[in-house]
C-alpha positions in Angstrom: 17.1 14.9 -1.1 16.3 12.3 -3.5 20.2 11.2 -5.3 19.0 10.5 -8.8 19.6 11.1 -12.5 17.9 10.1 -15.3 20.8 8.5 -18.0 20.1 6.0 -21.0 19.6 2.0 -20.8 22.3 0.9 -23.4 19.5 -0.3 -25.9 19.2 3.8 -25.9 15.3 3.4 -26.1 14.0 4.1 -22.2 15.6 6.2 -19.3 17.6 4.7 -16.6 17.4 5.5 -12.6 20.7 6.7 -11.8 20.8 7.1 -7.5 23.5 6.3 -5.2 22.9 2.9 -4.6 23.3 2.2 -8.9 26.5 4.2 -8.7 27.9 2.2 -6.2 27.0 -0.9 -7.6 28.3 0.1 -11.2 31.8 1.2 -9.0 32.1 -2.6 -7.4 31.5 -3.7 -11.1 33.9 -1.8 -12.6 36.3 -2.7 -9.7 35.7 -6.2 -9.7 34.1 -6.8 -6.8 32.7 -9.9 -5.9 33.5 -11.7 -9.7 31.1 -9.3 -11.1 28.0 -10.9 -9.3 24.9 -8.5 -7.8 22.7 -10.5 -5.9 20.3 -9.0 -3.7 17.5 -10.1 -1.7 13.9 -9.3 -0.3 14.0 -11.0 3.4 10.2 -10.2 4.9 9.3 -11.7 8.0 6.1 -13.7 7.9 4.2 -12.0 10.7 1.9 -9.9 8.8 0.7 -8.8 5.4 2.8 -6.7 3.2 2.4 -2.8 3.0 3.3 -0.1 0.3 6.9 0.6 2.0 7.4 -3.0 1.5 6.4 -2.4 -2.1 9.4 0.1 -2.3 12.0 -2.2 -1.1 10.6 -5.2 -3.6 10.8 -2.4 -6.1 14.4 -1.8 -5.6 16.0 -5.2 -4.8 14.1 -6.7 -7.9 15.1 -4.1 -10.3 18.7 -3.7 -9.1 19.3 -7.2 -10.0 17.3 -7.1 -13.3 19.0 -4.2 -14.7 22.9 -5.4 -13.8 22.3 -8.9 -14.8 21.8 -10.4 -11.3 19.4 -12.3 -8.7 16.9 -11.7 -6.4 16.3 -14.0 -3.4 13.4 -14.2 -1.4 13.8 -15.2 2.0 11.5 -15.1 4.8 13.5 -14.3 8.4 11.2 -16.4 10.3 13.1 -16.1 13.9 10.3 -15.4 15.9 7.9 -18.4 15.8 5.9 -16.6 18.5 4.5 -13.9 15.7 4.6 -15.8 12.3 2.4 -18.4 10.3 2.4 -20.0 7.0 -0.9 -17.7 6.5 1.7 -14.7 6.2 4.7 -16.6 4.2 1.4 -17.6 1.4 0.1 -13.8 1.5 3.9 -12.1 1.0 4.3 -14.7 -2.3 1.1 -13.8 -3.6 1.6 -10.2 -3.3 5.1 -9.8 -5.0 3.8 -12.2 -7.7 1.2 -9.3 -8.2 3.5 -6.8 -8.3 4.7 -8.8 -11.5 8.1 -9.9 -10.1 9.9 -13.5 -9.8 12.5 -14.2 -7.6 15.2 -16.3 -8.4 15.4 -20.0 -7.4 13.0 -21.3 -4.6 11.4 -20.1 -1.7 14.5 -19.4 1.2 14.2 -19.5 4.7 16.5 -18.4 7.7 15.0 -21.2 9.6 16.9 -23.4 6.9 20.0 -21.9 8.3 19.4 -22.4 11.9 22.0 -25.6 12.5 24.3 -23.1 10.5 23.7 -20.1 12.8 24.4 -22.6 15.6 27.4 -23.6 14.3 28.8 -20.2 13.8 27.7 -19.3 17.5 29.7 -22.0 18.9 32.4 -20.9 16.9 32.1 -17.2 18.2 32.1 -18.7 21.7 35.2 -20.8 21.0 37.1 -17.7 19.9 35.5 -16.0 23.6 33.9 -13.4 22.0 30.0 -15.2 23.1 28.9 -15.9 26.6 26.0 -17.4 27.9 24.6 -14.5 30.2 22.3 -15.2 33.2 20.7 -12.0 33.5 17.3 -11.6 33.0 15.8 -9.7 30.2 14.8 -6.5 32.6 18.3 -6.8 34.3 19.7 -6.4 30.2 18.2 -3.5 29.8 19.2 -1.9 33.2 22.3 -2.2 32.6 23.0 -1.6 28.9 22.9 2.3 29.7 21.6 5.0 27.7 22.8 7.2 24.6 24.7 9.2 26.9 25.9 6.6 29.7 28.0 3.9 29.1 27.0 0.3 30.0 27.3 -2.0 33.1 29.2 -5.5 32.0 27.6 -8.5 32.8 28.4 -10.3 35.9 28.4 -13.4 33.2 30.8 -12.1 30.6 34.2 -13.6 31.9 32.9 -16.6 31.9 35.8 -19.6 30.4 34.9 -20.4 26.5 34.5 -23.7 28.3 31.5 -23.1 30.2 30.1 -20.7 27.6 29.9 -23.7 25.4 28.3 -26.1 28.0 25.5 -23.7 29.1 24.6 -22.9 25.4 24.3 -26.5 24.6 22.2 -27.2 27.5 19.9 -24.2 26.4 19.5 -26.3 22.9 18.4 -29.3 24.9 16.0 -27.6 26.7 17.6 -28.0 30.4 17.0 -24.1 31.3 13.0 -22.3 31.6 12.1 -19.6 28.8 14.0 -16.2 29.3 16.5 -17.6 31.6 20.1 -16.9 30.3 21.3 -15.9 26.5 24.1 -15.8 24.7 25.9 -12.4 24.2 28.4 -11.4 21.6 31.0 -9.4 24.1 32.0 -6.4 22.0 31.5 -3.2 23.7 29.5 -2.3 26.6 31.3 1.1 26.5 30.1 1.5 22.7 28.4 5.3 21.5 26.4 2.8 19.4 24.1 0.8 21.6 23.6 -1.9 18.7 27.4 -3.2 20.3 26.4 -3.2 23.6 27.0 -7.0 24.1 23.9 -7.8 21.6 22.1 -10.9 22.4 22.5 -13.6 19.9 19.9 -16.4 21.2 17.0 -16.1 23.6 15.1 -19.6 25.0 11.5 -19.4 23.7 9.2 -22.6 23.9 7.3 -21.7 20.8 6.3 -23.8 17.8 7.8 -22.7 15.0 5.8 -22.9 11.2 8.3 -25.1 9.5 10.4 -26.8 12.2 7.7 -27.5 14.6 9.6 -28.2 18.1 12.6 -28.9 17.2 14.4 -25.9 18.6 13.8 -24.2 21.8 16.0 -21.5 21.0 15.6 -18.7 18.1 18.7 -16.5 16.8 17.8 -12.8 17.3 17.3 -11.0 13.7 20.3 -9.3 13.9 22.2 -12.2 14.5 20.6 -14.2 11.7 20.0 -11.6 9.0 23.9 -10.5 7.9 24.6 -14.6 8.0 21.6 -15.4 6.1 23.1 -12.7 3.7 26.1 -14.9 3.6 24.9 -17.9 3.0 23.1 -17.1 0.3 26.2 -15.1 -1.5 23.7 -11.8 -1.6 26.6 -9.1 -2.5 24.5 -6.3 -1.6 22.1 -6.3 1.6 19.6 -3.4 0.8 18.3 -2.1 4.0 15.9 0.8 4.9 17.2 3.6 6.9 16.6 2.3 10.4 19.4 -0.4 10.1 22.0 2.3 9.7 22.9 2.0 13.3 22.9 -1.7 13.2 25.6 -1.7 10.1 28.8 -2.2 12.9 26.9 -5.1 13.9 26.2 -6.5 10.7 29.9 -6.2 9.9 31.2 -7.4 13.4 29.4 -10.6 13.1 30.7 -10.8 9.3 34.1 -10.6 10.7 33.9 -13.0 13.4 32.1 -16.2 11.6 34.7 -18.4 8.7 33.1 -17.4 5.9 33.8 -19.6 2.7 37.6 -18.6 1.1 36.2 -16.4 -2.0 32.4 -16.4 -0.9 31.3 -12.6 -1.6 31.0 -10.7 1.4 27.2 -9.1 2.0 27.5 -5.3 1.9 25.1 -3.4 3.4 24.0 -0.5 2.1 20.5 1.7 3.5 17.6 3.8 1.9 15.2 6.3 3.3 12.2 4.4 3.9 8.9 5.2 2.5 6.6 7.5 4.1 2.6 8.7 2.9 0.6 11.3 4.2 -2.8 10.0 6.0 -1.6 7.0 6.9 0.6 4.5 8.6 3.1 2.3 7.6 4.1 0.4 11.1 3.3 -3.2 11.0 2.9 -3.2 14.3 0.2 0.1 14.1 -1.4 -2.0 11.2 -2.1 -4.9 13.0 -3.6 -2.6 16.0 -6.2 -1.3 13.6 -7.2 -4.6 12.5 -7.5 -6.7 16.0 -9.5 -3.6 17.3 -11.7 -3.7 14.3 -11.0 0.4 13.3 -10.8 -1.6 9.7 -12.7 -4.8 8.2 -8.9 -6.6 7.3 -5.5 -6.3 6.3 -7.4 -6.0 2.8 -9.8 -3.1 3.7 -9.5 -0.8 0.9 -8.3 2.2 3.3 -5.4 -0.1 4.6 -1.6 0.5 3.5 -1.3 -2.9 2.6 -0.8 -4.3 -1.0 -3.9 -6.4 -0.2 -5.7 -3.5 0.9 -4.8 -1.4 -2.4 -5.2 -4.8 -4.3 -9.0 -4.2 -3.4 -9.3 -0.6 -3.7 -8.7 -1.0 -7.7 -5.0 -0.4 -8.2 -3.0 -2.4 -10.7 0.5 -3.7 -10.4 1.3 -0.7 -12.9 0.4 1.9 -11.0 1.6 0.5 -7.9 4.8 0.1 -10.1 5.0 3.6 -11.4 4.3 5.3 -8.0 7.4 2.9 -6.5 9.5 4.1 -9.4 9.0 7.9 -9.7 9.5 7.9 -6.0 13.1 6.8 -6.8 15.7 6.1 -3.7 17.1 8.8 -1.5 19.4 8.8 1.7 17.0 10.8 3.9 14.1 10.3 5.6 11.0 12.0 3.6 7.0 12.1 3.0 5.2 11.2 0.2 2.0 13.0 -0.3 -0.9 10.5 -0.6 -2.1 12.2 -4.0 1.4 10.8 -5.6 0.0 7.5 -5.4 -3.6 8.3 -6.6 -2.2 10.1 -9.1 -0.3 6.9 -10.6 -3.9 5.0 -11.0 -6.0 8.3 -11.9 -3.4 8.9 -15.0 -3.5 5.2 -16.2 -7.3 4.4 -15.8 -7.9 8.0 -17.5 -6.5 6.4 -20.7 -7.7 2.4 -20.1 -10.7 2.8 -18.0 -14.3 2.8 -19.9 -17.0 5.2 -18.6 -20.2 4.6 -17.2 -22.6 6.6 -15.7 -23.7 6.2 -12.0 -26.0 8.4 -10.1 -24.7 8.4 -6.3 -27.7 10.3 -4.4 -30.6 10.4 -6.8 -33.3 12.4 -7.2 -35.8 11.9 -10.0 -35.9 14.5 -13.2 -39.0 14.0 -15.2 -39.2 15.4 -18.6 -42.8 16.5 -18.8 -42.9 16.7 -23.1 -41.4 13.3 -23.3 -43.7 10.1 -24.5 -44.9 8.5 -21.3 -43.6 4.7 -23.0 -41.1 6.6 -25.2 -37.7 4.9 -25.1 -34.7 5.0 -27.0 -31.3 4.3 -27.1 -28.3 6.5 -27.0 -24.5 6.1 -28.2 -22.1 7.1 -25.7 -18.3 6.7 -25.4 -16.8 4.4 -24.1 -13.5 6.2 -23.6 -12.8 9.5 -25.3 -8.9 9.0 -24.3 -9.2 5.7 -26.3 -10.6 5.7 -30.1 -10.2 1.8 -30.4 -12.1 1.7 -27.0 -15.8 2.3 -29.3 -19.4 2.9 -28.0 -22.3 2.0 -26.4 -26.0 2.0 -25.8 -27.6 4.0 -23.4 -31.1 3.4 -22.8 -33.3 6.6 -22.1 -36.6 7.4 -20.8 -38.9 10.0 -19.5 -38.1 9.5 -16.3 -34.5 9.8 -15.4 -32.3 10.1 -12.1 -29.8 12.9 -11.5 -27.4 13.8 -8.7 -29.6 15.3 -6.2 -26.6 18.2 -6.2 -27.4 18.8 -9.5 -30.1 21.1 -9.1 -31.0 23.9 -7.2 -34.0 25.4 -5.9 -32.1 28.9 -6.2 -29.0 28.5 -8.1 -25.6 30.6 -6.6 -24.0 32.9 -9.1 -21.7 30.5 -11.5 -23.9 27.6 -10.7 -24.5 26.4 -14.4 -26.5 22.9 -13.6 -30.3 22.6 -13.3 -32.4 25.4 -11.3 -36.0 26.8 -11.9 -35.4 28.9 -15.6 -32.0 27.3 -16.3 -31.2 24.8 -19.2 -28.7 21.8 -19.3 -26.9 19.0 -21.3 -27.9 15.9 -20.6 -24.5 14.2 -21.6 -25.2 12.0 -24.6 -28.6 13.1 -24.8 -30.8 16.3 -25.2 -30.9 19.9 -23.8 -33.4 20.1 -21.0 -34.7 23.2 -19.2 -36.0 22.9 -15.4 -39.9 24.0 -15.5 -40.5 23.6 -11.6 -39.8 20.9 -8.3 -42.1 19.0 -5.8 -41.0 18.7 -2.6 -42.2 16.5 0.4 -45.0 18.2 2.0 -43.4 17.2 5.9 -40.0 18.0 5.5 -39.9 20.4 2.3 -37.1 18.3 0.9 -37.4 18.3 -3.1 -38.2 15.0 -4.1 -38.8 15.4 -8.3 -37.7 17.8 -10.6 -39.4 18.6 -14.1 -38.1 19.5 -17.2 -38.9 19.9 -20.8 -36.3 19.0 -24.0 -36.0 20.0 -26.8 -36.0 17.1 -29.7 -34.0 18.6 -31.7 -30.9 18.2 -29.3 -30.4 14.5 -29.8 -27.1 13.8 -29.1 -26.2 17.2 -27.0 -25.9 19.4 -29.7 -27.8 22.5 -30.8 -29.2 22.7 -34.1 -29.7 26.2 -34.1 -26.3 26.8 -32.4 -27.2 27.9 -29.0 -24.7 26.8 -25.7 -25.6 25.6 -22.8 -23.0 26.0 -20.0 -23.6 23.0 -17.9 -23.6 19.3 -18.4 -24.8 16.6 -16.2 -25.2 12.7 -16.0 -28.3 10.7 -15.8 -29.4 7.3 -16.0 -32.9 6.3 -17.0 -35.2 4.9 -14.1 -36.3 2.1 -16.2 -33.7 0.5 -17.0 -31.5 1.2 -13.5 -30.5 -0.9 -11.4 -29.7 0.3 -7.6 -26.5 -1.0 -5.8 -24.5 0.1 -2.9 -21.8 2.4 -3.4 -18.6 2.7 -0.3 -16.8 6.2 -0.8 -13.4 5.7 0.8 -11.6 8.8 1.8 -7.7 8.8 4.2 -8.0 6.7 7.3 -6.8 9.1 9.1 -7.6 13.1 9.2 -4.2 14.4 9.3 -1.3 13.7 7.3 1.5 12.7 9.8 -0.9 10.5 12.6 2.1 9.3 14.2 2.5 12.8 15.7 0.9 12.3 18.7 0.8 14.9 21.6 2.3 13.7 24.6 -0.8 11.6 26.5 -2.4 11.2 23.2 -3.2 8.0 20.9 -2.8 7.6 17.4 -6.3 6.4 17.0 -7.5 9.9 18.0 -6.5 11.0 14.3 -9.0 8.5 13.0 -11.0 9.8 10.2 -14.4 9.2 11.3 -15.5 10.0 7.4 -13.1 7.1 6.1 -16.0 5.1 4.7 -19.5 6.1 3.3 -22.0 4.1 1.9 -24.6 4.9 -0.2 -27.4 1.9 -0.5 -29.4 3.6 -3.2 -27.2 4.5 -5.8 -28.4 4.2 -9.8 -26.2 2.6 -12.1 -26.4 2.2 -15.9 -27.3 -1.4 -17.2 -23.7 -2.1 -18.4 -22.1 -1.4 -14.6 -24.0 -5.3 -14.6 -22.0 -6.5 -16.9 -18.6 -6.2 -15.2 -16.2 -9.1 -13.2 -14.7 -8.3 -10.1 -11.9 -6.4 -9.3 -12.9 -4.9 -12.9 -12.1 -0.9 -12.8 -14.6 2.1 -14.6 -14.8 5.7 -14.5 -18.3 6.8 -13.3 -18.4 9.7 -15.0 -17.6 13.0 -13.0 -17.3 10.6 -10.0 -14.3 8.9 -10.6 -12.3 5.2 -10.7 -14.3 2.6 -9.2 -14.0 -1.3 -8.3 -16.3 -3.5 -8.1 -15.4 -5.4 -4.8 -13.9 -8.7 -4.9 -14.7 -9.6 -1.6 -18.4 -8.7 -0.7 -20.1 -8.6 -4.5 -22.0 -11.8 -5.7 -23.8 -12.7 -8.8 -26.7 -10.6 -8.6 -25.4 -8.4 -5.7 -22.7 -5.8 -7.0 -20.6 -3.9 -4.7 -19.5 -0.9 -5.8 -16.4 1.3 -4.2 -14.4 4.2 -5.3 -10.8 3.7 -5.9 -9.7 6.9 -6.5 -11.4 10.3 -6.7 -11.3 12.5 -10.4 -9.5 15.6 -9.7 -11.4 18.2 -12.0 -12.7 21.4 -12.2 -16.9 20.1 -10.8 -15.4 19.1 -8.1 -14.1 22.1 -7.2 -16.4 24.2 -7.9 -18.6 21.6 -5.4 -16.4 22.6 -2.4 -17.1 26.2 -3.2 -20.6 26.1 -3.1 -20.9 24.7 -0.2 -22.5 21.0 -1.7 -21.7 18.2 0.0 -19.3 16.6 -2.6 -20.7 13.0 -4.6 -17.3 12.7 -6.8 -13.7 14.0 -6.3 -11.5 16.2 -4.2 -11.7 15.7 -0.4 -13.9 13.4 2.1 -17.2 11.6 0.8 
């Protein structure tokens, strides 16, 4: 269920989200809660690249504090020095700037906190609700139970505050080996909720860490730092996505046990349905798999999750945006279908992006009545959603290429492009009629088609008012210039790949028709013209990119970002033709 109305901004000039995270906020306004404050945060940790259910917790933190007058921190939870790297901290700052939001302030870290954390764990062992437990980390788990057996105390647990406080010192000064003994917060071995099962606070790890090098030897679990981080920073309301629901006891347990500031607001948190897209993945940990095993080129190949990876592909910051928003926040789990998102880029490039014509898989059309050296140029629009958008030249010869699925040798009933007999629109140009084919004398594959036009066409209109029921793109083979082409299509060929038979692998939902390239490709002059990361409609093919990474001066790279959805393309699929623009796999 997705809790949310659409109400009035007070300027009464755009809608408002209204969910059950606003309403809650607006009812600790109105009650007075924490001075009036909201301040929320985004706390990543820096062990990999940002994803698009990242994207929806940025989305929501940010704007929460922008629309009730508040702040948004960001703070990196770098407890785990084994897994992070400044790499990842530079990545995660680059990517919400792209996203078009600022947090407040500077950079934070939880590793800023650590002699804080410390403090407040020797506090909790003072009060003898910490111990420093002996057991080791397979021992833990023995004897923490299960969801339906309760656990085994520790042997450790009854140890004197006294001792508790020597041991933990002597793990800071490194006197014990990695994994030795930890320190417990002794709540509940007994508790439904496994999350208060006597939690470890602090593990010994002998790892360097990416901002405080080797001063520590031991790390505060997340759960541990997170709520206190929260505190320390006077975040009022600690937005979490579903999965922490269970660890919301915890959160509060610690919050109860440390001596918080007199008057310092006290972190709420409050949890969201994560987000969740058809045909893909959105584990970190899944992520990273596909990348060390080489199933992708990076965290920024164009079929990846990531915001680097859709960075690539060709979507803005706006349609990233609007997909985040029209999702909206709900309290249970649900699946986005992956044609949400590609929706949010198809409808804003169909108003900004110019057209250009691009033949994918050409096959030459030679119009037999044309002047051998005849050339011309033709106007063509550059975007018929936008008038202020203009024209431009198209140069046009006898010879021409066309989509090699744009004729047929014996055209099926309702096929209305070029066959033996049958007349077309070139777009922008003349009507031509299809007068006969050569084919390769080995394999019998048609290698040129030939046509005739009629003059008086110029333009694509008939001067004595006959209609031609197909239209079809060209670019002249004069003036084209050939350039490789990547069709992306889902990573993965079914949308939920994390339902995996027992015995199974994830991996064996791969799509193995993810990525196709096409090396010979014809583009119009103008496709020269354009910088990278730049964003055009081929025509009838759909939104493409030219490639950030592998183009050059000289050397374009061409890939689609997102496929048209239109009534061709259909009709493709039901003929049987192996698809060159939109709807389905390459």
């Amino acid at each position: 269920m997705n809790d949310r109305q659409d109400t009035t901004d007070a300027d009464g000039e755009r809608p408002a989200r209204r969910d059950f995270i606003r309403s809650m906020i607006e009812e600790d306004l109105a009650a007075g809660r924490n001075g009036g404050v909201v301040q929320t945060r985004f706390p990543p940790e820096p062990n990999g690249y940002l994803h698009i259910g990242h994207g929806k917790a940025i989305a929501l933190n940010f704007a929460i504090a922008r629309e009730y007058g508040g702040r948004c921190n960001l703070r990196f939870d770098d407890t785990n020095p084994a897994a992070e790297e400044d790499e990842f901290v530079e990545a995660i700052q680059e990517d919400i700037r792209w996203l078009g939001y600022r947090w407040d302030g500077e950079v934070r870290f939880t590793s800023s906190y650590f002699e804080t954390l410390y403090r407040w764990a020797e506090g909790l062992i003072r009060k003898g609700v910490a111990y420093v437990c002996d057991l080791s980390p397979e021992e833990t788990r023995q004897m923490r139970g299960t969801i339906t057996s309760p656990g085994q105390n520790s042997p450790y647990r009854d140890r004197t505050p006294e001792e508790n406080l020597e041991l933990f010192r002597r793990m800071r000064a490194g006197e014990f080996e990695d994994g030795a003994c930890t320190l417990r917060a002794k709540i509940d071995m007994a508790s439904p909720n496994l999350n208060l099962r006597d939690p470890v606070l602090y593990r010994i790890l002998r790892a360097r860490h990416h901002r405080t090098g080797d001063a520590w030897c031991i790390y505060p679990m997340y759960d541990w730092a997170h709520g206190q981080s929260d505190a320390i920073e006077g975040v009022t309301h600690s937005l979490c996505s579903l999965e922490f629901e269970n660890h919301r006891p915890l959160y509060d347990w610690f919050l109860d046990h440390i001596d918080l500031e007199p008057g310092a607001p006290r972190p709420r948190q409050t949890e969201f349905a994560r987000l969740n897209l058809t045909y893909t993945v959105l584990a970190k940990r899944q992520l990273r798999r596909l990348v060390e095993e080489g199933h992708v080129s990076g965290w920024d190949d164009p079929r990846m999750p990531t915001i680097r990876g859709l960075r690539r592909r060709g979507y803005t910051p706006t349609a990233v945006r609007t997909f985040l928003e029209g999702v909206g926040v709900a309290k249970f789990n649900s699946t986005v279908d992956m044609v949400v998102l590609e929706n949010a880029l198809r409808e804003e490039q169909n108003r900004l992006a110019e057209r250009r014509m691009a033949v994918l898989r050409p096959i030459e059309l030679v119009i037999e009545n044309y002047p051998e050296d005849g050339e011309e140029f033709l106007e063509a629009h550059n975007n018929p959603e936008d008038e202020g958008a203009g024209t431009r030249e198209v140069p046009f010869s006898r010879t021409l290429f066309i989509e090699r699925s744009d004729f047929r040798e014996s055209a099926p009933r309702k096929y209305h492009r070029l066959a033996p007999g049958k007349e077309v629109r070139l777009r922008y140009a003349y009507y031509v009629t299809c007068t006969g084919f050569d084919t390769d004398p080995e394999t019998g594959e048609v290698v040129r088609v030939r046509c005739t036009y009629d003059p008086e066409t110029r333009g694509g209109d008939s001067a004595d008012g006959r209609k031609v029921r197909g239209t079809i793109h060209w670019v002249s083979a004069r003036h084209a210039f050939t350039a490789p082409v990547r069709l992306y299509d889902h990573l993965f060929s079914v949308p939920n790949p994390m339902d995996v038979p027992e015995g199974g692998d994830l991996l064996d939902h791969l799509n193995p028709a993810s990525l196709e390239v096409l090396e010979n490709a014809k583009l119009e002059p103008a496709l020269r013209e354009l910088a990278p990361g730049t964003l055009v409609q081929f025509e009838r093919h759909g939104y493409f990119c030219l490639d950030t990474v592998d183009s050059s001066p000289g050397s374009p790279v061409f890939h689609r970002a997102v496929a048209l959805r239109d009534s061709w393309a259909k009709l493709e699929k039901k003929l049987g033709a192996k698809p060159s623009g939109s709807g389905g796999a390459p």
